[in-house]
N, C-alpha and C positions, 0 to 999 in steps of 0.2 A: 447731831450725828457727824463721824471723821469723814472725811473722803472715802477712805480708805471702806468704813463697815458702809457707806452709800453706795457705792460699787460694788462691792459684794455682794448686799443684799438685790441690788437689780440686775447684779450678771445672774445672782441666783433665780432670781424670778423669771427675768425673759428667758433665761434657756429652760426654765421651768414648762414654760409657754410654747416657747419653741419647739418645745419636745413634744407635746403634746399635740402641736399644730401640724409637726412634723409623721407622726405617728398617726395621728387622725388623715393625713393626706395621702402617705406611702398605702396607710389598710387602704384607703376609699380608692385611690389612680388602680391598687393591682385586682381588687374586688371588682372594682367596673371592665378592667384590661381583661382579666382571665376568669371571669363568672358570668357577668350582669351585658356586655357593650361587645358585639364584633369590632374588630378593629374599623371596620366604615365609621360605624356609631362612635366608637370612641375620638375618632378624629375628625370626627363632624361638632362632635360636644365641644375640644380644647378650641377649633375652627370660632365657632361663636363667642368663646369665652375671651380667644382675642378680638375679635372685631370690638366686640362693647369694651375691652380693656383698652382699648385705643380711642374710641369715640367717648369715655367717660373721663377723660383729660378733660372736657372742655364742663364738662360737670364738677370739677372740684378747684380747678385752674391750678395757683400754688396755695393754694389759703388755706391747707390743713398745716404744714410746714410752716407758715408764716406766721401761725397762731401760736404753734409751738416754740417759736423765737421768741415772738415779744410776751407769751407769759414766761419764760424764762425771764427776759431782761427786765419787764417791769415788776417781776415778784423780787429781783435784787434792788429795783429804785424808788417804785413806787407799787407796793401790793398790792393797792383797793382799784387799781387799771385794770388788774387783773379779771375783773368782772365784764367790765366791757371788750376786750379782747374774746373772750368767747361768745357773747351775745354778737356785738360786730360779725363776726364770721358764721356764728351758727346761721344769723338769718340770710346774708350773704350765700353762704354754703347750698341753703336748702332752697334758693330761687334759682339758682344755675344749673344742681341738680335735678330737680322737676320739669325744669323748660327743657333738657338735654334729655333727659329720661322719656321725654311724652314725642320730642320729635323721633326718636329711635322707635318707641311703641309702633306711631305712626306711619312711620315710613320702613318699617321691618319687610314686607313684600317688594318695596322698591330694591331694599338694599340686597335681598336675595336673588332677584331678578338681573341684577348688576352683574353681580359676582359666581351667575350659574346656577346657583346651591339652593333649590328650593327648599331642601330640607333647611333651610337657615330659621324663614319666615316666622313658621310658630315655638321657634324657642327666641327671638329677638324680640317678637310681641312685646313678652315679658319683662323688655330693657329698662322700661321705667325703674320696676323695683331694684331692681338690680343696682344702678348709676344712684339712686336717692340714697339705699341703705349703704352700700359700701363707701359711700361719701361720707354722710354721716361716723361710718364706724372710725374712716383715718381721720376726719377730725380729732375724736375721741381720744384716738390712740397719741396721735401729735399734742394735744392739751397735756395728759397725764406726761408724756415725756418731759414737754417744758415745767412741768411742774416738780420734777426730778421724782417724778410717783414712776418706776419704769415697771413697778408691781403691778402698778392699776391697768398701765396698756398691757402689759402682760394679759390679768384677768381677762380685758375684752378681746385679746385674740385668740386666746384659748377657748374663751366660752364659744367664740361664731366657730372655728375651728370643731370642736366636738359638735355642737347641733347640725351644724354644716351636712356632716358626717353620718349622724345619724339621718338626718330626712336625703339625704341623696341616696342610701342606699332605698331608703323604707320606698320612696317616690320611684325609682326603679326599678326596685321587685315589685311592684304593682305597677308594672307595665307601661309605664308613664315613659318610659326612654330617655331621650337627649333632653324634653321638655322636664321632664320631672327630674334632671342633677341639676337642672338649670334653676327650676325652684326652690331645689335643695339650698344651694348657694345662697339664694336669698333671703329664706329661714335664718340660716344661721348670721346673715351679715344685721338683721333686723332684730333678733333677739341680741346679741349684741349690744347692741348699741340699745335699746331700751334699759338693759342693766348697767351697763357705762353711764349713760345718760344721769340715770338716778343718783347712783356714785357719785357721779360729778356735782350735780346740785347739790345732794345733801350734806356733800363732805368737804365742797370749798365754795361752790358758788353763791351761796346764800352767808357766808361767812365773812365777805366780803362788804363791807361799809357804802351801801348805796347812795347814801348821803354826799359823797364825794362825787366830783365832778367829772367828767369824763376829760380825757386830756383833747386839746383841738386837734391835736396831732395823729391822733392816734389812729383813725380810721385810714386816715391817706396816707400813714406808716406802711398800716397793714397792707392795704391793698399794693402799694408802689413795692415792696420788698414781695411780693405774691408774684410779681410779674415777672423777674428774671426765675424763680421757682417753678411759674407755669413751664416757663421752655424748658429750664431740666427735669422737669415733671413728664411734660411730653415727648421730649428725647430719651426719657428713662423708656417710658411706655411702647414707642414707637421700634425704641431700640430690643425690646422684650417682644413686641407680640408681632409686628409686622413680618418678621420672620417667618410666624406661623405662616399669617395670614396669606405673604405669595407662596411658602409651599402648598398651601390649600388651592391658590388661585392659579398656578402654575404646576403644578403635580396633578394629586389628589385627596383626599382624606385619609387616606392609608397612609399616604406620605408623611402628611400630619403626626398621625397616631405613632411612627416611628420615631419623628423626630422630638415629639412630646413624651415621650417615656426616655430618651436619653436628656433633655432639659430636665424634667424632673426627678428623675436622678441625682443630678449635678445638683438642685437645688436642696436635695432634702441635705447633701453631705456636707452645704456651708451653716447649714443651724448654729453648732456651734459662735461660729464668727459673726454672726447675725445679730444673737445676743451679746455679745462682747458690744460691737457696735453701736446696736441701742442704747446700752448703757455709758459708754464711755465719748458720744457726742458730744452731749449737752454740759458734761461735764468738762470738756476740754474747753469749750467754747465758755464756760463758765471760770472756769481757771485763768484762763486768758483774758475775759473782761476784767477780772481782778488782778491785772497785772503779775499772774503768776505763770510767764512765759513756760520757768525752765520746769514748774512743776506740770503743767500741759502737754510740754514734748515729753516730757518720762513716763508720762501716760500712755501716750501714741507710742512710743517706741517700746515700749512692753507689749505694748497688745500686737505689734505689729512682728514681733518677736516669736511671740505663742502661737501668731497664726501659721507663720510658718513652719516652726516647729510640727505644728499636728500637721498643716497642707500639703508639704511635699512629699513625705511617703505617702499619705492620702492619693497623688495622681499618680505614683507606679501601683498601688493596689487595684484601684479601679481601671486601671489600661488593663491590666491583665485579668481582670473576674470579670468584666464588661459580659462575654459570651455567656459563662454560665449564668450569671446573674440575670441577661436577659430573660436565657431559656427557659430557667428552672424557676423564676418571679413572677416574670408578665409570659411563659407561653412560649410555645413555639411559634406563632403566627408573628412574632414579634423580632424573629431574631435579623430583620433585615435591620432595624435600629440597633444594633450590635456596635459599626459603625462611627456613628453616631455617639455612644455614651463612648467610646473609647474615645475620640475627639473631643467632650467634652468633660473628658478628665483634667485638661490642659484648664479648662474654664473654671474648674472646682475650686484651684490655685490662686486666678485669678480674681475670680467673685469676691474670694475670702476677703482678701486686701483690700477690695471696695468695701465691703460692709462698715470695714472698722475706718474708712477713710472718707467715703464721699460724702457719707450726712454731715460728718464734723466740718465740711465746707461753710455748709450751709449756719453751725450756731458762729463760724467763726468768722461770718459776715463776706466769703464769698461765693454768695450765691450766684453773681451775675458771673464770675466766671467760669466758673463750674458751669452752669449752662451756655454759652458759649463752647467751651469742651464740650457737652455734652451731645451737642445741639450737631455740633461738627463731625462726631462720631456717628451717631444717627444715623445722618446724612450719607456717610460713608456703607453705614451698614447696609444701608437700601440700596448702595448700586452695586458693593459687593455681591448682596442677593440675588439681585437681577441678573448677576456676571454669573452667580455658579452654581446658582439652581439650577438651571435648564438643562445643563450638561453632569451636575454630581446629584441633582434633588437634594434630600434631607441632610447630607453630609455635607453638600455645598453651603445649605443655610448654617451648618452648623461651624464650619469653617472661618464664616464671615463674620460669626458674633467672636468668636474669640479672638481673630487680628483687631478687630473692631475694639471690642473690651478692651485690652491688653493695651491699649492706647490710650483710652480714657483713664485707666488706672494710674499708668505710669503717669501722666501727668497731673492726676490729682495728687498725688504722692509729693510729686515737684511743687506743687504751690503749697501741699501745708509745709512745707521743707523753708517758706518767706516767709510764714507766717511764725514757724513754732523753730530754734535751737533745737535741730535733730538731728541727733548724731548716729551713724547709721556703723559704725563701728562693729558692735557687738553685736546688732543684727546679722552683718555680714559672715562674724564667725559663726554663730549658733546654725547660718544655715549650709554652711558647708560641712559642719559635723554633720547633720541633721539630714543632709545628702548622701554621705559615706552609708550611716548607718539603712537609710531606703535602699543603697542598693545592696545590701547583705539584704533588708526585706525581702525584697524584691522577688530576688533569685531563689528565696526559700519558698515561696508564695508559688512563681513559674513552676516549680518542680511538684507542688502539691496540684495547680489547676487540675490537670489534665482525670483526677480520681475524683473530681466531684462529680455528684451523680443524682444529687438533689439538693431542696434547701438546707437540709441537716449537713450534708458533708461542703457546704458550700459556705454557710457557717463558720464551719469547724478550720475552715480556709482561715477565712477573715480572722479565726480570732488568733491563731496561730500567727496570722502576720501582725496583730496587734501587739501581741504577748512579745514577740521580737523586740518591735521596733521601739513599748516600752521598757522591755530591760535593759536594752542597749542605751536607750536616751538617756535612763536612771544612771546606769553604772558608768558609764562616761562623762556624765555631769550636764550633759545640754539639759536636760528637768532636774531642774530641785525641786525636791517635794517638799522640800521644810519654808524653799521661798513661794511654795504654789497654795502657802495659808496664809499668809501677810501677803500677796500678793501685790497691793498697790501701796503699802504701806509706808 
C-alpha cells in the first residue's frame, strides 16, 4: 500500500473514531451538565478524574509510546522482535499499574482528607480499575499505531468511547452519581482493551516466529527510551489536569464545572487535527528513518497547512457563540464559564498544531527533548496557576494553559524545523488569505449572534458561518478540492 492510500485510510479511520469518541463525549459532558449532575456533582466528578489522571502517570511511565516506536522500528529491521516488544511491555505495563492502582485504592480516604473533598474518597476507591484498564487500553492504542494499523487504535477508542458512554449514563440514572460515571469510565476503558487485546493476538502476535531470539538489547531499549517519555508523559498530564485540580483546591467545584465545560469544548473542536496527527507521526518518523527527509517535511507542512486553514476562523466563531453555546448547551447554571470557552478559543488554534506536531517528536527520536520542553512548560504552568487563580479563578487557570501551551508549541515546531527541510513559505500565505476570509466570517456570524434563541437557531449560526468561510476558501483558491482527494500524494 502507497503512502499516500496509508494515510488516507488512517486519517479516514481515526477521524472516524474521533468522531465517534468525540460525539459519545460532547452527548455524555451536556446529559450529565444539563439532566443527570448539579453543577457541585459535575465538578466534583472532572475534580476526581484529574487527580487519578495525574497519579496514573506513574502507572504507565512512557512505556505505551515506547512500544509504539520500537515496533515501528523493528517491524522496518527485524519483524519477529516485534513479539517481544509487546510481551516486554505488556508485563512491565501491568505490574506498575496494579501496584499504583492498589496504592490509590488504599489511600483514597487519605487523599480526600488532604485535599478537603470528602466527596473524593468513594469514587478514588475505585482507582485501581481505573489506572490498570486505561493503561492497558494506551498501550493498545500505541502498538496498533507503531504498527501503522491506525484503524485498529481507532477501533479500540471508539469501542471504550461508546460503552464508556453508555454505562455512565445507565450507572447515573440509577442513582449511582459521581461514583457510578466513575465506573462508567472503567467499563468502557476494560472492554476495550479485552477486544484490542484479542485483535492484537490473533492478527499479529502469534504470527510472529517465536522461534527467534529475543534481541539483548531490546528490553533496555525499551525501558531507557520510556524515560525521557515518562517526563513528557507527566508534563503532558500535569500540564492537563493540575489546572483542574488547584481550581478544585483553591476555588471550589463549581469552579471546576466551569472551567471543565470550556476545556472540553476546546477539546471536542481539535478532533479533527487529532486524527491528522495520529496518523501522520509514525509516518513522518517512518519517512525519515528511510532517509526520505524532504518527502517527511511535505508531509508536515501540508498538514500543518490544513490545520490552519480550518483553525483560524475556527477561534473568531467560537469567541463569539461561546455565550449562546454555553447557555442554550450546558444551561443556564453554566454561563459563568462563558469566560472561560471564549479564552479557550485562543487554545483550540493552538492545540491543533500540537496534535499534528508533538507525537512526530517522539517517532523522530526526540523524545528527550520534547520532555525537557515539556517538563519546563509544566512547570511554568503551575506557577502561573498559583499567580492567577486566586484573583481570576477559572479564567485565570485558563489563561495560564494557553501562555503556557503557545510556548510548548512554538517550540516544538522549532526543533521539527532541525530535524525535517521545512519550508514554511506557503504556509505563511494560505494563512493570511485564510485570515482575510475569518474576518468577513466573522462579522457575518457577530450580526447573526445576538437572534439565537436556542440550539436550532444557534445551529443555524454556525452553519451559516461555515457555509461563508467555505465558499470563500473554495472560490479564492486557499481549498482545493481536487488536491483534497490526492491529498498526500
Amino acid at each position: 500500500m502507497s503512502i499516500a492510500d496509508r494515510i488516507s485510510r488512517g486519517v479516514s479511520a481515526s477521524f472516524g473514531a474521533n468522531l465517534i469518541d468525540t460525539l459519545a463525549n460532547s452527548l455524555l459532558i451536556v446529559i450529565l451538565a444539563r439532566y443527570l449532575m448539579t453543577p457541585e456533582e459535575y465538578g466534583l466528578f472532572f475534580y476526581a478524574l484529574s487527580i487519578i489522571g495525574v497519579v496514573a502517570i506513574f502507572g504507565t511511565l512512557g512505556l505505551p509510546s515506547s512500544a509504539g516506536r520500537y515496533v515501528t522500528e523493528y517491524g522496518e529491521v527485524d519483524r519477529d522482535q516485534v513479539r517481544y516488544v509487546i510481551r516486554s511491555s505488556l508485563w512491565t505495563l501491568l505490574l506498575l499499574s496494579l501496584g499504583v492502582g492498589l496504592a490509590v485504592s488504599a489511600g483514597s480516604p487519605l487523599i480526600a482528607d488532604y485535599l478537603d473533598e470528602p466527596g473524593l474518597a468513594p469514587v478514588l476507591v475505585f482507582g485501581i480499575g481505573y489506572i490498570v484498564f486505561q493503561s492497558l487500553r494506551k498501550l493498545l492504542v500505541s502498538v496498533f499505531q507503531g504498527l501503522n494499523r491506525v484503524d485498529l487504535s481507532a477501533l479500540v477508542s471508539a469501542l471504550s468511547a461508546i460503552v464508556r458512554f453508555v454505562f455512565v449514563i445507565a450507572l447515573v440514572g440509577l442513582g449511582l452519581g459521581v461514583v457510578g460515571a466513575f465506573l462508567g469510565y472503567i467499563i468502557g476503558f476494560a472492554v476495550a482493551t479485552a477486544v484490542g487485546g484479542v485483535v492484537l493476538y490473533r492478527r499479529f502476535y502469534r504470527t510472529y516466529d517465536p522461534s527467534v531470539a529475543r534481541d539483548s538489547d531490546l528490553v533496555r531499549r525499551l525501558l531507557e527510551y520510556s524515560v525521557p517519555l515518562t517526563a513528557t508523559r507527566g508534563a503532558t498530564v500535569l500540564d492537563k489536569r493540575v489546572d483542574t485540580i488547584l481550581v478544585g483546591a483553591l476555588v471550589n467545584p463549581v469552579a471546576v464545572a466551569y472551567y471543565t465545560v470550556g476545556k472540553q469544548v476546546a477539546q471536542v473542536a481539535v478532533t479533527p487535527a487529532t486524527s491528522l496527527g495520529t496518523t501522520i507521526s509514525p509516518t513522518v518518523g517512518e519517512q525519515k528513518a528511510g532517509d526520505n527527509r524532504e518527502r517527511a517535511a511535505r508531509i508536515y507542512e501540508r498538514s500543518l497547512e490544513a490545520v490552519l486553514i480550518l483553525y483560524i476562523p475556527a477561534v473568531a466563531g467560537l469567541f463569539l457563540v461561546a455565550d449562546p453555546l454555553v447557555r442554550h448547551v450546558f444551561g443556564p447554571d453554566y454561563v459563568g464559564g462563558v469566560i472561560v470557552v471564549q479564552i479557550f478559543s485562543v487554545y483550540v488554534l493552538v492545540n491543533s498544531i500540537s496534535r499534528i506536531t508533538s507525537d512526530g517528536l517522539d517517532f523522530l527520536g526526540r523524545a528527550r527533548h520534547r520532555a525537557i520542553i515539556k517538563t519546563t512548560m509544566a512547570v511554568a504552568n503551575f506557577g502561573l496557576n498559583l499567580l492567577l487563580i486566586p484573583e481570576f479563578g477559572a479564567a485565570g487557570a485558563a489563561v495560564a494553559t494557553v501562555i503556557t501551551h503557545s510556548g510548548y508549541v512554538f517550540t516544538n515546531v522549532f526543533i521539527i524545523t532541525l530535524e525535517l527541510p521545512v519550508s514554511f513559505g506557503r504556509v505563511a500565505r494560505s494563512s493570511v488569505q485564510v485570515a482575510v476570509v475569518s474576518v468577513v466570517m466573522a462579522a457575518s456570524v457577530a450580526m447573526l449572534v445576538p437572534y439565537v434563541s436556542g440550539v436550532p437557531t444557534l445551529l443555524g449560526v454556525v452553519g451559516v458561518g461555515v457555509a461563508i468561510w467555505a465558499g470563500l476558501s473554495v472560490s479564492t483558491g486557499i481549498v482545493d478540492v481536487a488536491e483534497i482527494r490526492d491529498y498526500f500524494a
